[in-house]
DOPAGU-73970 format. One record per residue (C-alpha): residue number from 1; residue in three letters; x, y, z. Coordinates in Angstrom, 2 decimals, padded with zeros to 5 digits. Layout:
<pts>
  resi  resn        X        Y        Z
   NUM   ALA        X        Y        Z
...
</pts>
This chain:
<pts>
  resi  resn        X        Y        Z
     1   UNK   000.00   000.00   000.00
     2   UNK   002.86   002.38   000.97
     3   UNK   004.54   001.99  -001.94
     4   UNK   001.69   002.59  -004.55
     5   UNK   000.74   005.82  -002.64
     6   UNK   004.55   006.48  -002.92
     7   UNK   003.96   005.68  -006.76
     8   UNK   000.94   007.83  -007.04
     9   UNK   002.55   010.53  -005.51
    10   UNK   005.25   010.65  -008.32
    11   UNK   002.40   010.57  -011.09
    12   UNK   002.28   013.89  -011.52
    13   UNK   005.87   014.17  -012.09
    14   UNK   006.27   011.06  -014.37
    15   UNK   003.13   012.09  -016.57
    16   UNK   004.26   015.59  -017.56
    17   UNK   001.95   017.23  -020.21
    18   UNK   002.74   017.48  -023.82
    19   UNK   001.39   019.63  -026.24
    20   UNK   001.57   019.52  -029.77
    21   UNK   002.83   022.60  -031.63
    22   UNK   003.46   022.94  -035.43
    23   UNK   005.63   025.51  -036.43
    24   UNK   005.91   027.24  -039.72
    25   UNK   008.66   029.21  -040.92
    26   UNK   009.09   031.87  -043.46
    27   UNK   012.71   033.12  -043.94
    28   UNK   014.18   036.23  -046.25
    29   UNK   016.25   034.31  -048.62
    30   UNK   016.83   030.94  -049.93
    31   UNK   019.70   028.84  -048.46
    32   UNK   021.51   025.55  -048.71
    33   UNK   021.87   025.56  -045.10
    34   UNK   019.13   023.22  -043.19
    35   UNK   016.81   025.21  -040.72
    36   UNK   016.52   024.58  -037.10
    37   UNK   014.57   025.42  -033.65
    38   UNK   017.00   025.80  -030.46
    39   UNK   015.20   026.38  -027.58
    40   UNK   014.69   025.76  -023.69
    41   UNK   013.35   022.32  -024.35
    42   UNK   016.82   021.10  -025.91
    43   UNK   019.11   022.87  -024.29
    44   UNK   019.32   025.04  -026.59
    45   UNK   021.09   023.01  -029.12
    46   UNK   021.45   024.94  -032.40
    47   UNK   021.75   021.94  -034.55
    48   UNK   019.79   019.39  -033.38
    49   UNK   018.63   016.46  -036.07
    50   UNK   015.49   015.65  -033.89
    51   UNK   014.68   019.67  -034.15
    52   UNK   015.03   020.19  -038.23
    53   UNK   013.00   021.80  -040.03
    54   UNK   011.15   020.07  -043.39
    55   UNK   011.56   022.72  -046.53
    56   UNK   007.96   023.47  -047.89
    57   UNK   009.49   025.39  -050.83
    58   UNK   011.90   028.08  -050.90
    59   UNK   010.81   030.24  -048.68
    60   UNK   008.72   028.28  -046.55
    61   UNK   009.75   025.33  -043.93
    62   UNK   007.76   023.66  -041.41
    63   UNK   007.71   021.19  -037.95
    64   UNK   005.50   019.44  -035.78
    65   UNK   006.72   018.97  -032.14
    66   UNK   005.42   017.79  -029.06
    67   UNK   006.42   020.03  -025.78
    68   UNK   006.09   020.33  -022.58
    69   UNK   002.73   022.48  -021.07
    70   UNK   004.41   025.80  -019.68
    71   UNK   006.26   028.57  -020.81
    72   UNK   008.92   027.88  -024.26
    73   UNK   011.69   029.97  -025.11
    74   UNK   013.50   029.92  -028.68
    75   UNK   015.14   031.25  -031.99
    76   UNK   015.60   030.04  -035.38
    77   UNK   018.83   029.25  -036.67
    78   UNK   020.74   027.65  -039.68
    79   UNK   022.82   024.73  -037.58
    80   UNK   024.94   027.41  -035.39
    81   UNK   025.15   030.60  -033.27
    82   UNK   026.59   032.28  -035.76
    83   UNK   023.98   031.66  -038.29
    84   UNK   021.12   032.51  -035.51
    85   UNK   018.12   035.20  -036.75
    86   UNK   019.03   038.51  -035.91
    87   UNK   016.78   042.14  -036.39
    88   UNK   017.51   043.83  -039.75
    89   UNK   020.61   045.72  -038.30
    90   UNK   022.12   041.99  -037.63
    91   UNK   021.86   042.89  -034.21
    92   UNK   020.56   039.48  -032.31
    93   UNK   016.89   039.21  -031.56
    94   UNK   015.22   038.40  -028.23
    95   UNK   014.13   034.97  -027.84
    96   UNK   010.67   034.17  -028.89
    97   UNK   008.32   033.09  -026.41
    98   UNK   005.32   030.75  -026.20
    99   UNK   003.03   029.37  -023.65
   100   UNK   001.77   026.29  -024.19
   101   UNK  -001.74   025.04  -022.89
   102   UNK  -003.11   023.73  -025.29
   103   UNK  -002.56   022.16  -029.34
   104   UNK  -000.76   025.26  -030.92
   105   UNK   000.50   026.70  -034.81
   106   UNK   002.79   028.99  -034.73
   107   UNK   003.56   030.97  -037.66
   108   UNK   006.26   032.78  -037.85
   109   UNK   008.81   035.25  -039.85
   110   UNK   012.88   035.20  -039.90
   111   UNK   013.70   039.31  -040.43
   112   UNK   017.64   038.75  -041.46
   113   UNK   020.33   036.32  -040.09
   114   UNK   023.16   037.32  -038.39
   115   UNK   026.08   035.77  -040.55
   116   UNK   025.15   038.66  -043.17
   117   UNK   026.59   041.31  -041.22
   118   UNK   029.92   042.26  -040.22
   119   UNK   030.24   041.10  -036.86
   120   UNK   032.24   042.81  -034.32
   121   UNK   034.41   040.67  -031.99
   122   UNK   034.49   041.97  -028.54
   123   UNK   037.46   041.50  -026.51
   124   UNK   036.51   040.46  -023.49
   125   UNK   038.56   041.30  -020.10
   126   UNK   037.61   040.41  -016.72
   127   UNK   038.18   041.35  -013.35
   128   UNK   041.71   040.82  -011.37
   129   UNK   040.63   037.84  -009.27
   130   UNK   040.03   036.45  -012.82
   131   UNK   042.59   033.70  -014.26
   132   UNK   042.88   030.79  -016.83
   133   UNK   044.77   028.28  -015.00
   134   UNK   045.22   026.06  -018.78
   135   UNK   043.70   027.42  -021.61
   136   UNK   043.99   024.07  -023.51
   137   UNK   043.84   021.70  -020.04
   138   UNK   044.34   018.26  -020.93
   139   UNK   041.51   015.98  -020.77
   140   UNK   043.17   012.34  -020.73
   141   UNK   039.60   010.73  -020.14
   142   UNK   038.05   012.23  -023.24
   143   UNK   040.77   012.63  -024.97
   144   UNK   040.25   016.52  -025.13
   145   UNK   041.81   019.93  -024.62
   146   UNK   039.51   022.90  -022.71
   147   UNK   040.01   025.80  -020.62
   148   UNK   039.72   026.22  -017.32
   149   UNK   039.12   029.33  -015.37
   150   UNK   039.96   030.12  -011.44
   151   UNK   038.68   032.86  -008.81
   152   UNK   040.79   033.72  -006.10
   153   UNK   039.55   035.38  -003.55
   154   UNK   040.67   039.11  -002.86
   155   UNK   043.00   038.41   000.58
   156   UNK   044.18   034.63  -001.35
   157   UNK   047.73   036.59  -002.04
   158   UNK   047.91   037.87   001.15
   159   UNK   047.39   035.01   003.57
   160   UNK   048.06   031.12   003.91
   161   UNK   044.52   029.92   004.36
   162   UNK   043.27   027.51   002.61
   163   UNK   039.75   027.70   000.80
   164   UNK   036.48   025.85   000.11
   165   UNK   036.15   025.08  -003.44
   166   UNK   033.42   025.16  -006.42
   167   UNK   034.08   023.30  -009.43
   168   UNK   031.37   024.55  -011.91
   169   UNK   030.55   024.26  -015.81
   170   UNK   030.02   026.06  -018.49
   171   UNK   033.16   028.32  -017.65
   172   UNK   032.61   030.11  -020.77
   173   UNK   029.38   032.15  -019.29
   174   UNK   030.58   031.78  -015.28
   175   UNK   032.46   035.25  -014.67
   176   UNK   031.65   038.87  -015.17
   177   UNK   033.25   040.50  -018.47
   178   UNK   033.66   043.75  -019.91
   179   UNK   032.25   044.86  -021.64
   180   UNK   029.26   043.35  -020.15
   181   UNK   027.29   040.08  -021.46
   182   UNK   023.81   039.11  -020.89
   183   UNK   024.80   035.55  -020.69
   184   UNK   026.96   035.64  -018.22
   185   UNK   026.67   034.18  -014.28
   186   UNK   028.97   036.58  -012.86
   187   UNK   029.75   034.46  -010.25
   188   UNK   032.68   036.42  -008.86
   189   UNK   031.07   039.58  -008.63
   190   UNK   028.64   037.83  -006.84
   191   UNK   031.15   036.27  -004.54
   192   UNK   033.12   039.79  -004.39
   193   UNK   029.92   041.30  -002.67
   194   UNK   029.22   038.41  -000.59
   195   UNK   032.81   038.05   000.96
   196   UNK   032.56   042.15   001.53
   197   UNK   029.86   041.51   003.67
   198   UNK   031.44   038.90   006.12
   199   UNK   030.58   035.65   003.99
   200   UNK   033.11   032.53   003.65
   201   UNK   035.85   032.89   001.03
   202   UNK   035.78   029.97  -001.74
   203   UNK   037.73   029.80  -005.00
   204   UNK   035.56   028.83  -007.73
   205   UNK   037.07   026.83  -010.90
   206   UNK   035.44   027.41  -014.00
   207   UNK   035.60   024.32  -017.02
   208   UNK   034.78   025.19  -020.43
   209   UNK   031.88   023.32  -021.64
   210   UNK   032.83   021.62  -025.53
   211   UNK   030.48   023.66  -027.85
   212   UNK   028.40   021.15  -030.20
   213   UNK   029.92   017.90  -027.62
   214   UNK   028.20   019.60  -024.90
   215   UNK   025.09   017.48  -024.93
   216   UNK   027.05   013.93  -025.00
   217   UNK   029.73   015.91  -022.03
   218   UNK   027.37   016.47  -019.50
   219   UNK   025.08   013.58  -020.19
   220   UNK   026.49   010.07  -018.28
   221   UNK   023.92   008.33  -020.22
   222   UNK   023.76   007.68  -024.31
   223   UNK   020.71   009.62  -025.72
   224   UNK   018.82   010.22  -029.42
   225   UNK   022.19   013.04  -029.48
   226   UNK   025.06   010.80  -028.92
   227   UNK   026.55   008.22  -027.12
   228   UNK   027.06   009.89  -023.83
   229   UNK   030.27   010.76  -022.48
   230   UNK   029.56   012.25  -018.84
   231   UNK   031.12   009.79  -016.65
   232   UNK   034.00   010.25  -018.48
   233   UNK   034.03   014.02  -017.78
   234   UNK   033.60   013.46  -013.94
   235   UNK   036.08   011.11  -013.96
   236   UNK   038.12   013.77  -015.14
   237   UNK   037.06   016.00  -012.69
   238   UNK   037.75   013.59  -010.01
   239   UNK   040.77   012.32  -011.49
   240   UNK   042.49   014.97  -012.74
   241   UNK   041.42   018.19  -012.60
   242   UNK   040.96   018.17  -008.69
   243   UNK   044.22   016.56  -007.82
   244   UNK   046.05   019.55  -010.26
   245   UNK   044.08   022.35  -008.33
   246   UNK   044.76   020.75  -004.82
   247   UNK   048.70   020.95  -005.68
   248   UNK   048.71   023.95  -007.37
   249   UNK   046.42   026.19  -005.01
   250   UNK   045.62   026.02  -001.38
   251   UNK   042.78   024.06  -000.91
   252   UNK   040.31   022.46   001.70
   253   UNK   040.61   019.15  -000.19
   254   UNK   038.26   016.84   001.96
   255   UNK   034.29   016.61   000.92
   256   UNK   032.66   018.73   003.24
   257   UNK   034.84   021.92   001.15
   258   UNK   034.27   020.55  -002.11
   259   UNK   031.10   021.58  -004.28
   260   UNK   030.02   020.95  -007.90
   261   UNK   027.63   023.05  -009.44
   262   UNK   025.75   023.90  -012.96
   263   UNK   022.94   024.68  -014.85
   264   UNK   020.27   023.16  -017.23
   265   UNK   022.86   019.78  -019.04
   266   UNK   025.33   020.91  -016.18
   267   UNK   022.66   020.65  -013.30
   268   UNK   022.00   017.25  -014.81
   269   UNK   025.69   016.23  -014.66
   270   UNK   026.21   017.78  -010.98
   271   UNK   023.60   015.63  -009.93
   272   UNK   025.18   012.77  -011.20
   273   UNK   029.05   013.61  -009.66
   274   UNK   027.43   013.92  -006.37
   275   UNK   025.31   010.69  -006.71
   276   UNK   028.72   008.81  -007.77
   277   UNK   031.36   010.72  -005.89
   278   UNK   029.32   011.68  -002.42
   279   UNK   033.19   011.21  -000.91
   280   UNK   034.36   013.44  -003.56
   281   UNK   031.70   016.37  -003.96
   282   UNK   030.02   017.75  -000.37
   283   UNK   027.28   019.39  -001.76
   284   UNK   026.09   020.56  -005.15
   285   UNK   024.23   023.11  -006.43
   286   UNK   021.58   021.87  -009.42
   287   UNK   019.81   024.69  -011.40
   288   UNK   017.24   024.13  -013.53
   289   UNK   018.38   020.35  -014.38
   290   UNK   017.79   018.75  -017.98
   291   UNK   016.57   015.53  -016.63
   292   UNK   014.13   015.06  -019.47
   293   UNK   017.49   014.09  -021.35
   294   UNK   018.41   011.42  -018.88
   295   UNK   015.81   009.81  -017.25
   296   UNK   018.25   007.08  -015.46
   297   UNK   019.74   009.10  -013.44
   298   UNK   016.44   008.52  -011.27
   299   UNK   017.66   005.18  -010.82
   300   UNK   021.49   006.51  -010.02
   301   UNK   020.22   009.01  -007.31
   302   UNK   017.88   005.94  -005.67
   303   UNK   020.83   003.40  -004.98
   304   UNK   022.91   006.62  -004.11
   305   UNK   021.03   007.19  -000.94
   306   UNK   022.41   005.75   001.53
   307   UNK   025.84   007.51   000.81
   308   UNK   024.44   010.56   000.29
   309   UNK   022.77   010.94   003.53
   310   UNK   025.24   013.57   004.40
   311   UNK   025.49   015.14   001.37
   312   UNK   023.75   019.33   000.58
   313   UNK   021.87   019.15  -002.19
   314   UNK   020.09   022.55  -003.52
   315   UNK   017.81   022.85  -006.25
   316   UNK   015.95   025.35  -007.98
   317   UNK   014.21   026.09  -011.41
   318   UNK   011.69   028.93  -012.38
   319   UNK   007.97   028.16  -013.59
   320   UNK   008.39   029.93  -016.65
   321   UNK   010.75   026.96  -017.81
   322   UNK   008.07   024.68  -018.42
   323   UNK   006.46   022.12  -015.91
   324   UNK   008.06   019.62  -017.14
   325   UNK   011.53   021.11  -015.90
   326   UNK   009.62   021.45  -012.31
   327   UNK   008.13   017.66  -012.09
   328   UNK   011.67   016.30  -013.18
   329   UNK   012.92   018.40  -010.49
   330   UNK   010.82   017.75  -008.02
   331   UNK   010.63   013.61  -008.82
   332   UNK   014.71   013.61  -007.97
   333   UNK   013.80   016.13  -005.00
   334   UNK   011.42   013.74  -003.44
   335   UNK   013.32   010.31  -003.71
   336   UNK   016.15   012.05  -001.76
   337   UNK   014.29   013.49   000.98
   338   UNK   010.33   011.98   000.57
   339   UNK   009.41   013.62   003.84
   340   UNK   010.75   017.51   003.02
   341   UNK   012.42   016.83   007.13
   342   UNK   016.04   016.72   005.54
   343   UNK   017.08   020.26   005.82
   344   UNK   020.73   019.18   003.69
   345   UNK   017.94   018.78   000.69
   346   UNK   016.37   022.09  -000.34
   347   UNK   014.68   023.38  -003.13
   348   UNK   013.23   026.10  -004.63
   349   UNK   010.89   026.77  -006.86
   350   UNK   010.72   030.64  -008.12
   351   UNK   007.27   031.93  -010.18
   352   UNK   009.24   034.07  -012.64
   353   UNK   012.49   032.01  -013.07
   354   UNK   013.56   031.37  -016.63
   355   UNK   016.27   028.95  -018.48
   356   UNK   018.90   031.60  -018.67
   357   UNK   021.80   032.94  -016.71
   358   UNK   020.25   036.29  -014.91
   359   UNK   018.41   033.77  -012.84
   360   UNK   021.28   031.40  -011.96
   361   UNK   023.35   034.45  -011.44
   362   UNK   020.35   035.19  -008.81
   363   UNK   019.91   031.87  -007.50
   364   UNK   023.40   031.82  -007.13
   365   UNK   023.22   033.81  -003.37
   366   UNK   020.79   031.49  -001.78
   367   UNK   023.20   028.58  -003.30
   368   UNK   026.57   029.81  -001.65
   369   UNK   024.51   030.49   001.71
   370   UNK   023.16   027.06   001.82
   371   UNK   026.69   025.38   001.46
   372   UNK   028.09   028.13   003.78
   373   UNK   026.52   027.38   006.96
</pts>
């Protein structure tokens, strides 16, 4: 009886709503290049096969997809970044928005693209406490080069403490540039303002996620994108990248000082560290996880209990990412603390929270307090 109330409970979570939307495109000018959809609901990818559009004629393309109930973000693109829509000055649009509550067409107009305009590279400095520790760090488990970032904190030079540490993804959007980005975390002028006001010092390391790879990196498990190569990539972290930074810098090496955190494909991958290195990673921070990609990792986190009974685990996601995002969220929150008594398990769940970096630069505060205490 217990356990089919337990099962019951979870329905919600495992029955999240789809809606079918088809989606037709008009763009300016014909091209060779095959069209595509990028959005919230797959990560974002900018040339996904399962998100293609079908050419109509010229002009015209078209695609049926079913997504999840909720709020969908998204742009049109040509199989990259670089080939993304833009406004008629080639300046990059806003994303386009939907919410989805019932069987939707969409029709919709590309203006220009931005790969027909001169585009300005910006050079991008950032602040003193700032550094690439390797900007081609070797990889040996994936057989891979990336760079990885570090922030020291202010008094670091001056004293002989050692520090807490925050191994996060994405490196490329973690720290504050100028000029300024919109995609950016800014995690160390969040942790600049937080130290100023009395809170713990940590160094944060920063690993570059690997562009069109990032799917199959941050994903343990194969998926419809690729066989999946995220235990390799915590191995490295484990392996590697951890040892290097406790020799090189002066570190609190043990568990309890030792956090992993990420967002969206790197929530999903911090979950999974954790939930196979609880001796390795302390706590983690998970932001708005893509478990829709991996839906094993339910099975990972349940015979990862016991060892994680002393582990911090934070999560949060905003409603306007789509309730499927939430029930995923909350499914993982529940089989690691089914009671809500464990106060090491929290989560949060914010009304106007979207899938993009001002809210994990946000989130962020409530993140480094909850590990802090």
């Amino acid at each position: 009886m217990i356990k089919l109330l337990s099962f019951l409970c979870l329905c919600p979570y495992i029955l999240a709503a789809q809606i079918k939307v088809d989606i037709i495109v008009h763009i300016p000018k014909t091209t060779s290049d095959s069209i595509f959809i990028a959005g919230n609901f797959n990560d974002w990818n900018a040339k996904n096969t399962a998100f293609n559009f079908k050419q109509k004629d010229s002009l015209t393309y078209f695609i049926q997809l079913n997504l999840p109930k909720g709020n969908q973000e998204f742009k049109i693109t040509r199989g990259s970044w670089d080939k993304a829509e833009s406004k008629n000055d080639g300046k990059p649009t806003t994303n386009r928005m939907v919410n989805l509550s019932v069987d939707t067409v969409l029709n919709l107009s590309v203006t220009e693209w931005s790969d027909n305009f001169k585009q300005v590279k910006e050079n991008y400095q950032h602040g003193v406490r700032v550094h690439i520790v390797d900007s081609a760090f070797l990889m040996p488990q994936l057989d891979k080069n990336r760079r990885v970032w570090i922030y020291l904190p202010k008094d670091y030079s001056k004293s002989k403490k050692k520090y807490p540490v925050i191994y996060m993804h994405d490196g490329q959007n973690l720290f504050h540039a100028n000029p300024p980005r919109v995609n950016e975390w800014a995690v160390d002028s969040v942790m600049d303002s937080l130290i100023a006001l009395g809170g713990k010092e940590m160094i944060i390391v920063g690993i570059d996620h690997g562009g069109k790879d990032r799917l199959k990196e941050y994903n343990p498990y194969d998926s419809k994108y690729g066989k999946g190569e995220g235990k390799a990539y915590v191995s490295f972290l484990v392996e590697t990248l951890k040892p290097f930074i406790d020799s090189k810098y002066r570190t609190l090496k043990d568990a309890k000082n030792t956090s992993i955190a990420g967002s969206s494909m790197g929530g999903l991958i911090s979950m999974y560290a954790i939930a196979t290195y609880p001796n390795v990673f302390g706590s983690a921070g998970v932001f708005s996880p893509a478990f829709w990609i991996a839906p094993k990792i339910d099975n990972d986190v349940t015979e990862a209990l016991a060892t994680l009974k002393n582990s911090k685990l934070f999560f949060v996601a905003g409603n306007k990412e789509g309730t499927e995002m939430i029930n995923d969220m909350k499914k993982i929150y529940f089989i690691l603390n089914p009671d809500g008594k464990n106060k090491n398990i929290k989560l949060l769940e914010k009304p106007d929270g979207k899938h993009t970096e001002w809210f994990w630069h946000r989130e962020f505060v409530p993140f480094y307090k909850f590990i802090a205490q």
